[in-house]
Backbone as a printed PyTorch tensor [residue, N CA C, xyz], in Angstrom:
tensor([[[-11.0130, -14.7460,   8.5890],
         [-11.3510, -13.5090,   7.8950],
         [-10.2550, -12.4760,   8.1670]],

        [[-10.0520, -11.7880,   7.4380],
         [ -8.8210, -10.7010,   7.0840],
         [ -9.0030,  -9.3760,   8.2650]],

        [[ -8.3150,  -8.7480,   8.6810],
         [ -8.6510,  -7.7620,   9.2480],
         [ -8.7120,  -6.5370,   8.3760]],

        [[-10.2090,  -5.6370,   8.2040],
         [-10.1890,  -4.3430,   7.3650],
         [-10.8450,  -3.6290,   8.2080]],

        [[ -9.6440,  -2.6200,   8.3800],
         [-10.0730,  -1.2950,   8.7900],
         [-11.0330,  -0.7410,   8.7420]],

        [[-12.0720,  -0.1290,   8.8910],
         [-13.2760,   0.4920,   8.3230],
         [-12.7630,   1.9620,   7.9150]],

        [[-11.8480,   3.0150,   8.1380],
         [-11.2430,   4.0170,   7.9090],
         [-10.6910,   4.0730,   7.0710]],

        [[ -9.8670,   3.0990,   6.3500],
         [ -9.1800,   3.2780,   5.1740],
         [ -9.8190,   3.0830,   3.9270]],

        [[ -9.4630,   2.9940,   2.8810],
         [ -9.7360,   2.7800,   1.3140],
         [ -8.7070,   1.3980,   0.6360]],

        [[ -9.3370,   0.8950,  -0.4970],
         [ -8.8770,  -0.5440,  -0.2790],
         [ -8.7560,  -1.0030,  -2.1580]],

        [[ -7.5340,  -1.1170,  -2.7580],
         [ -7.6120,  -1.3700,  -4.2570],
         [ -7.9330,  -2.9890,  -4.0900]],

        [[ -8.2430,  -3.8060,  -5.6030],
         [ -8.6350,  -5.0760,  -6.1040],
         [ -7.3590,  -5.6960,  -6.0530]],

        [[ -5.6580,  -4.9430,  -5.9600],
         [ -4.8530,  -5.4700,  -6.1460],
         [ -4.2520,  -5.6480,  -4.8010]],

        [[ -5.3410,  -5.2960,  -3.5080],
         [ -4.7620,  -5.9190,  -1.8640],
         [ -3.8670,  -4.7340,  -1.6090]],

        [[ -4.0610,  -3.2640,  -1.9330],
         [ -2.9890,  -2.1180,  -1.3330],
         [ -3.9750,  -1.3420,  -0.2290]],

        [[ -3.5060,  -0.6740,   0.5790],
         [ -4.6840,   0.0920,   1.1090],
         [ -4.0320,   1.6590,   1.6100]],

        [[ -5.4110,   2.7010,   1.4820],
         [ -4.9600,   3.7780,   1.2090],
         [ -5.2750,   4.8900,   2.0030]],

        [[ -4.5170,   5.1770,   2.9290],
         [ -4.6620,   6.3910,   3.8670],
         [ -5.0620,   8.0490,   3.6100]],

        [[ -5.6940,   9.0660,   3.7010],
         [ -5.4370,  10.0290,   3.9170],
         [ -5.2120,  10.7650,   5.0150]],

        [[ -3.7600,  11.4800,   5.3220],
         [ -3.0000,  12.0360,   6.1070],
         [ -4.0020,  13.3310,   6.5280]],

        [[ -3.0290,  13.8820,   7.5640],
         [ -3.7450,  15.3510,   7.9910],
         [ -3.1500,  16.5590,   7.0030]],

        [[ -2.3340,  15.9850,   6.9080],
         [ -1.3320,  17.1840,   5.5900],
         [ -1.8960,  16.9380,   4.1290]],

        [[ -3.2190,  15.8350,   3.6080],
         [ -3.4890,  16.1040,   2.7320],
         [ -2.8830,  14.9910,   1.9640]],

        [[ -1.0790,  14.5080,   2.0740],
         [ -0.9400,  13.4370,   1.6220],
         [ -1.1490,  12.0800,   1.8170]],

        [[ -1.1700,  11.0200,   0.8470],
         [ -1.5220,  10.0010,   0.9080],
         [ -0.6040,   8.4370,   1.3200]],

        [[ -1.0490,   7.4320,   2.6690],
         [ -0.2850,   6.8270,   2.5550],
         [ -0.4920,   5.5390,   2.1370]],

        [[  0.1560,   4.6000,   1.6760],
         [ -0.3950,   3.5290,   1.1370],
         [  0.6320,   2.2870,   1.6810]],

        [[ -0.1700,   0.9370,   1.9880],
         [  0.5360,  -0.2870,   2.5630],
         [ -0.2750,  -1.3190,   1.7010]],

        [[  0.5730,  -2.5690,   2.2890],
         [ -0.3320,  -3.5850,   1.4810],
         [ -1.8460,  -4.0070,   3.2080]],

        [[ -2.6120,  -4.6560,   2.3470],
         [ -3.2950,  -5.2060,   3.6090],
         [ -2.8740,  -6.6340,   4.1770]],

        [[ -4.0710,  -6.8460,   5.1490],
         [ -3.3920,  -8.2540,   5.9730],
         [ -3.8300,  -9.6400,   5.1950]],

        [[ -4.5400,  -9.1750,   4.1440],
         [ -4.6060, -10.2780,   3.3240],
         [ -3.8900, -10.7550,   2.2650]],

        [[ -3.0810,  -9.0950,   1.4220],
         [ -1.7150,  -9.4870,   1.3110],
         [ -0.6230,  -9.6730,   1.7820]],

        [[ -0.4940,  -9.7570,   3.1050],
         [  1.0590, -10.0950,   3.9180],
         [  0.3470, -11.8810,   3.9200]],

        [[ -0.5010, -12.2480,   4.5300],
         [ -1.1160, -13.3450,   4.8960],
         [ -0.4370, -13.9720,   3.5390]],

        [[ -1.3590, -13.8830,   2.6050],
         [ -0.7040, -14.4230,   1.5760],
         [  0.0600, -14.6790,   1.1690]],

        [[  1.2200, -13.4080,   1.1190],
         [  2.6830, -13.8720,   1.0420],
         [  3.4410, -14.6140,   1.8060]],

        [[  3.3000, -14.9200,   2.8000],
         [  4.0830, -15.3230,   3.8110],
         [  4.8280, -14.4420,   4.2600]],

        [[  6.0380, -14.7320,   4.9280],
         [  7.0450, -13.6710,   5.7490],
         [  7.8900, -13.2590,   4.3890]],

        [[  7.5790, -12.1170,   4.8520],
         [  8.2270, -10.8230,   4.0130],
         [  9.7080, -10.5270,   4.2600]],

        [[ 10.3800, -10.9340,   3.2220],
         [ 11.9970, -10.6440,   3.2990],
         [ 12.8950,  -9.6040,   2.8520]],

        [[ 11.9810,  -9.0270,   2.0140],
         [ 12.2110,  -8.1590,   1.0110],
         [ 11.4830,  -6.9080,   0.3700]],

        [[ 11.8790,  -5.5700,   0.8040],
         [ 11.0010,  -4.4210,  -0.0410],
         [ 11.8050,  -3.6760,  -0.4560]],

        [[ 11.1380,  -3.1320,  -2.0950],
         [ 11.6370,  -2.0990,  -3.0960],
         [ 10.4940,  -1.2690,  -2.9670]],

        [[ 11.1470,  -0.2070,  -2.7970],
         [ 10.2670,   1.2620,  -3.0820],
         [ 10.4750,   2.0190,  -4.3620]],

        [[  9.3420,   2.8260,  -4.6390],
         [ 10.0200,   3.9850,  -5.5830],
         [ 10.7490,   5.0140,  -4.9870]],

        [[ 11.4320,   5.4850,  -5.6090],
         [ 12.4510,   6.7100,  -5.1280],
         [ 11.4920,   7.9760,  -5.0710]],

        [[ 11.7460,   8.4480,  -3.6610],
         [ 11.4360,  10.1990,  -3.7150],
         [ 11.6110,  10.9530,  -4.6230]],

        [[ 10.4050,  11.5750,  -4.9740],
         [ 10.8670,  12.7300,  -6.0530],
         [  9.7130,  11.9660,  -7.2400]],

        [[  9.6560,  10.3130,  -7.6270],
         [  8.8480,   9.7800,  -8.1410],
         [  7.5770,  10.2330,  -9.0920]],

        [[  7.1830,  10.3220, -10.0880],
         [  5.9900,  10.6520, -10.6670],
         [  5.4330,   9.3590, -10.9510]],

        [[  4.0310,   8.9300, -10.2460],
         [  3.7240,   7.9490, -10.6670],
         [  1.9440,   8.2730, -10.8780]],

        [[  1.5850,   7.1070, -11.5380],
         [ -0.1440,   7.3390, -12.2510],
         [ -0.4440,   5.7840, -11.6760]],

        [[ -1.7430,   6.3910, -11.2820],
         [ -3.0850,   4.8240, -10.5510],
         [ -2.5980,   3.5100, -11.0590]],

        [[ -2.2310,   3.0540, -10.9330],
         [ -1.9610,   1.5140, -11.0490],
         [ -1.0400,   0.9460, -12.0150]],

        [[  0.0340,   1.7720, -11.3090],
         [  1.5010,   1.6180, -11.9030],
         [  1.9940,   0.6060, -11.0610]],

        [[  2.9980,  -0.6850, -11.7870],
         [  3.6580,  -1.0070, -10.8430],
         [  5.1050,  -0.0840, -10.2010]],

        [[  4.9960,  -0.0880,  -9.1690],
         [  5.7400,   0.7530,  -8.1790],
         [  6.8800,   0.4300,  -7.0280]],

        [[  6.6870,  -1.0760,  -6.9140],
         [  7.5280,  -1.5750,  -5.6120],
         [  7.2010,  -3.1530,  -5.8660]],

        [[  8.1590,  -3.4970,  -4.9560],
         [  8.7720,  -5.1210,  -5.3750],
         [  8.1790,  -5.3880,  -3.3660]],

        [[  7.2580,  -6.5820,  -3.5560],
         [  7.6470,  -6.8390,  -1.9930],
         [  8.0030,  -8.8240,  -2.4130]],

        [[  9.0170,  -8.8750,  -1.5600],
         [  9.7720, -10.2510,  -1.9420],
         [  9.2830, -11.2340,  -0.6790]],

        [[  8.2210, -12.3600,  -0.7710],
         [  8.7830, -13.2460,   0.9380],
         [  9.3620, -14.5850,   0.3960]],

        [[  9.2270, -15.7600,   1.3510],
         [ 10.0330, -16.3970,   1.0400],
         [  9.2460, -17.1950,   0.0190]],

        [[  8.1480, -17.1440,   0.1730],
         [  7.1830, -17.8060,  -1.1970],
         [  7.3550, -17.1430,  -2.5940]],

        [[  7.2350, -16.0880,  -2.7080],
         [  7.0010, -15.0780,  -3.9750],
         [  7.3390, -13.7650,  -3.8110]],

        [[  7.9000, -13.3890,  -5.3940],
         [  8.1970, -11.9110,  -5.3350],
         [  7.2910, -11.0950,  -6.1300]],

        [[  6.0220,  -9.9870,  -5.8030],
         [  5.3770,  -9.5170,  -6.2060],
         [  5.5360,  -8.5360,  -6.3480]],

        [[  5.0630,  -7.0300,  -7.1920],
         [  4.9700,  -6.3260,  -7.3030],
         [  3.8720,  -5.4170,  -6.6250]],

        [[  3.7590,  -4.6500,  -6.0660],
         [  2.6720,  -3.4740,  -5.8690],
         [  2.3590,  -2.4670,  -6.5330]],

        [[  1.1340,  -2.1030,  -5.6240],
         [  0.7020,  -0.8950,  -7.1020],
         [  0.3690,   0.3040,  -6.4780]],

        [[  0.4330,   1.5470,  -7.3020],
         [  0.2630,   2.6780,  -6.3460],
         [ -1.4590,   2.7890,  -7.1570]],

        [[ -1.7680,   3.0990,  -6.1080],
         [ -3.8530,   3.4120,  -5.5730],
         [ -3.8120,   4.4540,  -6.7930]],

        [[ -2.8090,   5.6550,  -6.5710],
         [ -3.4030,   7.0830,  -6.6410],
         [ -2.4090,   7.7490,  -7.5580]],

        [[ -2.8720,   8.9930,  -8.3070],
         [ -1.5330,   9.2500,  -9.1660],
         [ -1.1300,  10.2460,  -8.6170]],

        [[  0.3070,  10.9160,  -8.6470],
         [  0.9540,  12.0060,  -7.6110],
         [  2.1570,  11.4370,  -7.9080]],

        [[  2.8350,  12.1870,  -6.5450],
         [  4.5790,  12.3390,  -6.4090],
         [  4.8120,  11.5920,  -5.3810]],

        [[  5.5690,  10.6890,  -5.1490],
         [  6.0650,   9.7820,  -4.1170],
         [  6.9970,  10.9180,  -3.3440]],

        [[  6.4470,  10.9840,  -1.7650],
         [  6.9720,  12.3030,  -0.7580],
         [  7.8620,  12.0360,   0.1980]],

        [[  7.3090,  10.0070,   0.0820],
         [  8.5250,   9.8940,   1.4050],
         [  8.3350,   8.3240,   1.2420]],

        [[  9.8230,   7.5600,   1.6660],
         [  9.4160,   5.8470,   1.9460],
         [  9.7790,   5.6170,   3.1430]],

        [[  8.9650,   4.7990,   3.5110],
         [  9.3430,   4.1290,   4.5510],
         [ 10.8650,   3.2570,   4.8110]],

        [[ 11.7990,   3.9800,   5.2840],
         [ 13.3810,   2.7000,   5.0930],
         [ 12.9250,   1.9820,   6.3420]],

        [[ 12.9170,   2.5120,   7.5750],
         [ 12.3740,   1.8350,   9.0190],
         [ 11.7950,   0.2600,   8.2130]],

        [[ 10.7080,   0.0170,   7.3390],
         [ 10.1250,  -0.9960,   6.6770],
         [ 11.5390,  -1.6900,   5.7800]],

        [[ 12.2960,  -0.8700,   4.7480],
         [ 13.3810,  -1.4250,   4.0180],
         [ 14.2140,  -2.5660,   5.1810]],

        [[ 14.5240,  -2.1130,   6.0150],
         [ 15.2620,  -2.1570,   7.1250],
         [ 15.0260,  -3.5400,   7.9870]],

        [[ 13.3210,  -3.5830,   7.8860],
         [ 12.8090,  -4.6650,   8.7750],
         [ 11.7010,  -5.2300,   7.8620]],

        [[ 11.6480,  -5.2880,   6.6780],
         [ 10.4860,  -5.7950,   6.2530],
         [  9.6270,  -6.8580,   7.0240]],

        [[  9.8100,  -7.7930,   8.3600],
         [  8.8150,  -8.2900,   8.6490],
         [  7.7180,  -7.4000,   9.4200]],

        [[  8.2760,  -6.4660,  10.1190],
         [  7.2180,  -5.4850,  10.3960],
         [  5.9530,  -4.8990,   9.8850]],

        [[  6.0580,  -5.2410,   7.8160],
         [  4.7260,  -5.5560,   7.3340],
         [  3.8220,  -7.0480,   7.8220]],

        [[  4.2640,  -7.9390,   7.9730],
         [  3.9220,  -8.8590,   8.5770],
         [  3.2610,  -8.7580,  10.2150]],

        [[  3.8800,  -8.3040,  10.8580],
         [  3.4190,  -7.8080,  12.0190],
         [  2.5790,  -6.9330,  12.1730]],

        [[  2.3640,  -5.2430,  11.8430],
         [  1.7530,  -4.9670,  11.4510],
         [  1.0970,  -4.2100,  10.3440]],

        [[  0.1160,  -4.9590,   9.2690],
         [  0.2670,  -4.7020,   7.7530],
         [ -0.6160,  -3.2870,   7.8390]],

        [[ -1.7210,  -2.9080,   8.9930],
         [ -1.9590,  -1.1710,   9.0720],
         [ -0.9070,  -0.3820,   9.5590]],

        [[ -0.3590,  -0.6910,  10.3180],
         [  0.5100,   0.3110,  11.1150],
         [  1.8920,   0.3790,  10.1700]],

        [[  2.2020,  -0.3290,   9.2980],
         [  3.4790,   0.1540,   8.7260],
         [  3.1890,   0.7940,   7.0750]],

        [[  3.1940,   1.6590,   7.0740],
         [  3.2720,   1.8570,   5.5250],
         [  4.0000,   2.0250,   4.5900]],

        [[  4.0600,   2.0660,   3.5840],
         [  4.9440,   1.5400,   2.4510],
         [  5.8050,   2.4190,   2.1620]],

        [[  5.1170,   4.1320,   1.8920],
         [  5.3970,   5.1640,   0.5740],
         [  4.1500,   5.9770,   0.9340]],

        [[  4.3120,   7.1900,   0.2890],
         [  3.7480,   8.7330,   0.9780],
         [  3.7220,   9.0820,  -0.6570]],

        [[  2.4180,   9.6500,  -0.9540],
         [  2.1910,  10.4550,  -2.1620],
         [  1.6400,  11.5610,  -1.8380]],

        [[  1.9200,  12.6260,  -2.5620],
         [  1.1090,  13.7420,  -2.8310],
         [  0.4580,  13.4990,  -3.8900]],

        [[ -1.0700,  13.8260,  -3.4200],
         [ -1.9920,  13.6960,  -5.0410],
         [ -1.4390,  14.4440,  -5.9890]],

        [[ -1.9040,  14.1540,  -7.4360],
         [ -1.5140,  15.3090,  -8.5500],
         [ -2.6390,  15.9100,  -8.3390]],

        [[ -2.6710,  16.9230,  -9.0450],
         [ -3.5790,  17.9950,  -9.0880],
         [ -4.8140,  17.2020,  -9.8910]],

        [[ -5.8760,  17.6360,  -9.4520],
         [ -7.1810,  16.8880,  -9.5300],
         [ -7.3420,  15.0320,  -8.8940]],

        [[ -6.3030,  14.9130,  -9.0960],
         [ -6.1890,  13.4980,  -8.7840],
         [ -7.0900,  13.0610,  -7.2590]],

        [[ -7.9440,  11.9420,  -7.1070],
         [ -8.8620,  11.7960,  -6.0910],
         [ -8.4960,  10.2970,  -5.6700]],

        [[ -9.3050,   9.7930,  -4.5520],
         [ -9.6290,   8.2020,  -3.6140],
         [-10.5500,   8.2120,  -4.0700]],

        [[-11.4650,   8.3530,  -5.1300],
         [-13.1870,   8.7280,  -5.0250],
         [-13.0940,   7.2560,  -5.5080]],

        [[-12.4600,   6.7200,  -6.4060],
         [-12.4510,   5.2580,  -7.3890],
         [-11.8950,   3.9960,  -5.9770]],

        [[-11.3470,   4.0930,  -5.1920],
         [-11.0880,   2.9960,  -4.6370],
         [-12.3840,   2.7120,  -3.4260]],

        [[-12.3710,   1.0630,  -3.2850],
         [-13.0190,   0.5010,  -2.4270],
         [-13.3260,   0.8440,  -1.0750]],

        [[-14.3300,   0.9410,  -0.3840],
         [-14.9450,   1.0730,   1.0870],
         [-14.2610,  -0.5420,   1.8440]],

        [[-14.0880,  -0.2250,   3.0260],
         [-13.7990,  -1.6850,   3.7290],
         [-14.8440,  -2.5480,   3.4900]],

        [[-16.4890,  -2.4780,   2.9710],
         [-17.3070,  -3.4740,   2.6850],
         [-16.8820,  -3.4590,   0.9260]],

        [[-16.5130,  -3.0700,   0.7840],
         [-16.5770,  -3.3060,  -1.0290],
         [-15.3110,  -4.2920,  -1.1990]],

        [[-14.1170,  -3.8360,  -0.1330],
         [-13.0810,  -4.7870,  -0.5580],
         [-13.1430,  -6.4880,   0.3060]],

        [[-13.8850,  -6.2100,   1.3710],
         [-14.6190,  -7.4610,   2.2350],
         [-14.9890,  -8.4510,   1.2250]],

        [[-15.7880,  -7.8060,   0.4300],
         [-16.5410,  -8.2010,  -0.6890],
         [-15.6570,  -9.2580,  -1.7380]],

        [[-13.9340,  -8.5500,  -2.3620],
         [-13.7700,  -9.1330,  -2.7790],
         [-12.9900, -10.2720,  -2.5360]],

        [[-12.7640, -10.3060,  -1.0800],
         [-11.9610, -11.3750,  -0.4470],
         [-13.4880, -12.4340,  -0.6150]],

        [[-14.4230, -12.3930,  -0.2140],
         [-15.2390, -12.9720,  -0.4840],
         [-15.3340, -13.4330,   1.0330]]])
């Protein structure tokens, strides 16, 4: 069984979604998508400055099995990426809470209210 946080928020497409103390948002994949992929060789981010909307593709994560795309949770401005991760991508592998991907600021009105509880996404690992 996968490890899920009970604190975080959790999309159908395996991303999971932080809220910061500053209000912004951070987002990683979970341990059921690193699991899946295998060892991670490879990450593309969006660029700072970014305008992106709920379930855009947004970033490339490459392992040695497959190269997938990710998706951003939430719509807003991409505030910050992780290079430390560019740099070492197995460190998602190691650890898939503790490293995160990319930093959004919500847009205005924009909410987490639509993504999954750690039992809802439990749920869809089955």
């Amino acid at each position: 069984m996968s490890n899920i946080p009970k604190d975080l928020k959790y999309t159908d497409s395996h991303e999971w979604v932080r809220t910061e103390a500053d209000g912004t948002v951070s987002v990683g994949i979970t341990d059921h998508a690193q699991n899946t992929l295998g060892d991670i060789v490879f990450l593309e981010f969006p660029k700072v400055g970014s305008k992106i909307e709920a379930g855009d593709a947004v970033g490339i994560i490459e392992s040695v099995k497959a190269a997938s795309d990710f998706y951003s949770p939430v719509t807003g401005e991409v505030v910050a990426v992780n290079d430390e991760a560019v740099d070492s991508p197995e460190d998602v592998n190691g650890d898939p809470y503790g490293c995160w991907l990319f930093k959004i600021k919500l847009a205005k009105g924009a909410k987490t209210d639509h993504l999954l509880d750690a039992a809802a996404y439990a749920k869809i690992l089955g």
